[in-house]
C-alpha positions as CSV (number, residue, x, y, z in Angstrom):
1,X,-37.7,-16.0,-5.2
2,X,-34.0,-16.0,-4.8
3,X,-33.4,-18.9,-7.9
4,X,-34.1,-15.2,-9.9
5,X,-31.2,-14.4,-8.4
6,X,-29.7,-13.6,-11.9
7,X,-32.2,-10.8,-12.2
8,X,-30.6,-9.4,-9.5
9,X,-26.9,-9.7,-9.2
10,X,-25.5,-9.7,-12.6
11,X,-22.9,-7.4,-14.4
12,X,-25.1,-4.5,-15.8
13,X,-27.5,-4.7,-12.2
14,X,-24.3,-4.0,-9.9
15,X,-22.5,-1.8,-12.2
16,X,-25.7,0.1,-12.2
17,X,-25.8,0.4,-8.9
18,X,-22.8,2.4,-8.3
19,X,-23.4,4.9,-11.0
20,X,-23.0,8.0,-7.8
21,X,-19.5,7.4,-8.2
22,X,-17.6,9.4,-11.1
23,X,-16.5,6.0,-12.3
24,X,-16.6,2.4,-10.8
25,X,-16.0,-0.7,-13.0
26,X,-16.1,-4.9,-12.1
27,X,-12.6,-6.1,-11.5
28,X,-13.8,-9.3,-10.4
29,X,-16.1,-11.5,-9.7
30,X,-17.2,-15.2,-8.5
31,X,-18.8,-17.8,-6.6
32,X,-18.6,-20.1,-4.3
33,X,-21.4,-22.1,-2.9
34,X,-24.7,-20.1,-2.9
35,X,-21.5,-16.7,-2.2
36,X,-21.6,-14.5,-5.2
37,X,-19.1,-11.3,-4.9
38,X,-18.1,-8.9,-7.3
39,X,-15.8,-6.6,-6.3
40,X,-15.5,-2.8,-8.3
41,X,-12.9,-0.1,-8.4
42,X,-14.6,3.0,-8.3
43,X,-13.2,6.6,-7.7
44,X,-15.3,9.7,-6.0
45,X,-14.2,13.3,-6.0
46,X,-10.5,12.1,-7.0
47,X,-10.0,9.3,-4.3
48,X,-10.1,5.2,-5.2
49,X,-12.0,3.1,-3.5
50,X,-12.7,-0.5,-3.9
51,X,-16.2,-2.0,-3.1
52,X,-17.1,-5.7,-2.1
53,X,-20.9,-6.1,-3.0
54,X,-21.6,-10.1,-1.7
55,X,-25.2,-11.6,-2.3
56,X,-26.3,-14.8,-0.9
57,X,-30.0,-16.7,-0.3
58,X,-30.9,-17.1,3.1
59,X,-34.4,-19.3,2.1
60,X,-36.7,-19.4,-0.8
61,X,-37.8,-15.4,-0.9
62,X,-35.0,-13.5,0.9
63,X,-31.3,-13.2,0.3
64,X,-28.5,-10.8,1.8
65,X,-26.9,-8.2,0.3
66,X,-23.8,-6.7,1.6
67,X,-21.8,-3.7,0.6
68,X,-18.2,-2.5,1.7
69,X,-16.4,0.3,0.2
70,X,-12.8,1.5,1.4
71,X,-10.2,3.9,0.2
72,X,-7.5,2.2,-1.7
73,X,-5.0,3.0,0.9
74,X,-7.1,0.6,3.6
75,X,-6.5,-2.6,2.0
76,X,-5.5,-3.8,5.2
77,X,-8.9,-2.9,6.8
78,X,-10.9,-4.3,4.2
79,X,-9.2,-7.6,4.2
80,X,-10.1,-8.0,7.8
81,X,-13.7,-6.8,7.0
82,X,-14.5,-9.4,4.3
83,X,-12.7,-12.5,6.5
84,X,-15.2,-11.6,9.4
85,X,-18.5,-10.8,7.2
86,X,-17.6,-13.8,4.5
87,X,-14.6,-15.7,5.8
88,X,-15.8,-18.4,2.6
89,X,-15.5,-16.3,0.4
90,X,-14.1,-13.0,1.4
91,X,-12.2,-12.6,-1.7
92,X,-12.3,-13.9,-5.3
93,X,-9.3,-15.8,-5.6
């Protein structure tokens, strides 16, 4: 059920996840609520990107995961993403 959320959504689990990339590494990360984000600088054939990976229970088995990624240079853009997807948490602070 989603209290394993640990399992899940921990340091080594999400850096695993992003092991495409040439090289992406946790910056931050933290909670709020039932709102876990970590958010990764990562770089891909010589651009940087950041990703925002947010996990959160909906009920007792399901939670949602959700995954932006911008080039570095669209800060902008991904500030306005997160406020709409996670305006609680939409950064760490």
């Amino acid at each position: 059920g989603t209290d394993d959320i640990d399992l899940f959504y921990n340091d080594e689990t999400v850096r695993n996840n992003f092991l495409n990339y040439d090289s992406a590494n946790i910056t931050v990360s933290c909670k709020k609520d039932s709102i876990r984000l970590y958010q990764l600088d990562a770089m891909e054939e010589n651009i940087d990107y950041t990703i925002r990976l947010w996990a959160q229970p909906l009920n007792k088995t399901r939670l949602i995961s959700v995954v932006v990624v911008f080039p570095k240079n669209e800060s902008t853009l991904l500030e306005s993403y997160s406020k709409e997807l996670f305006p609680e948490l939409p950064a760490c602070p």
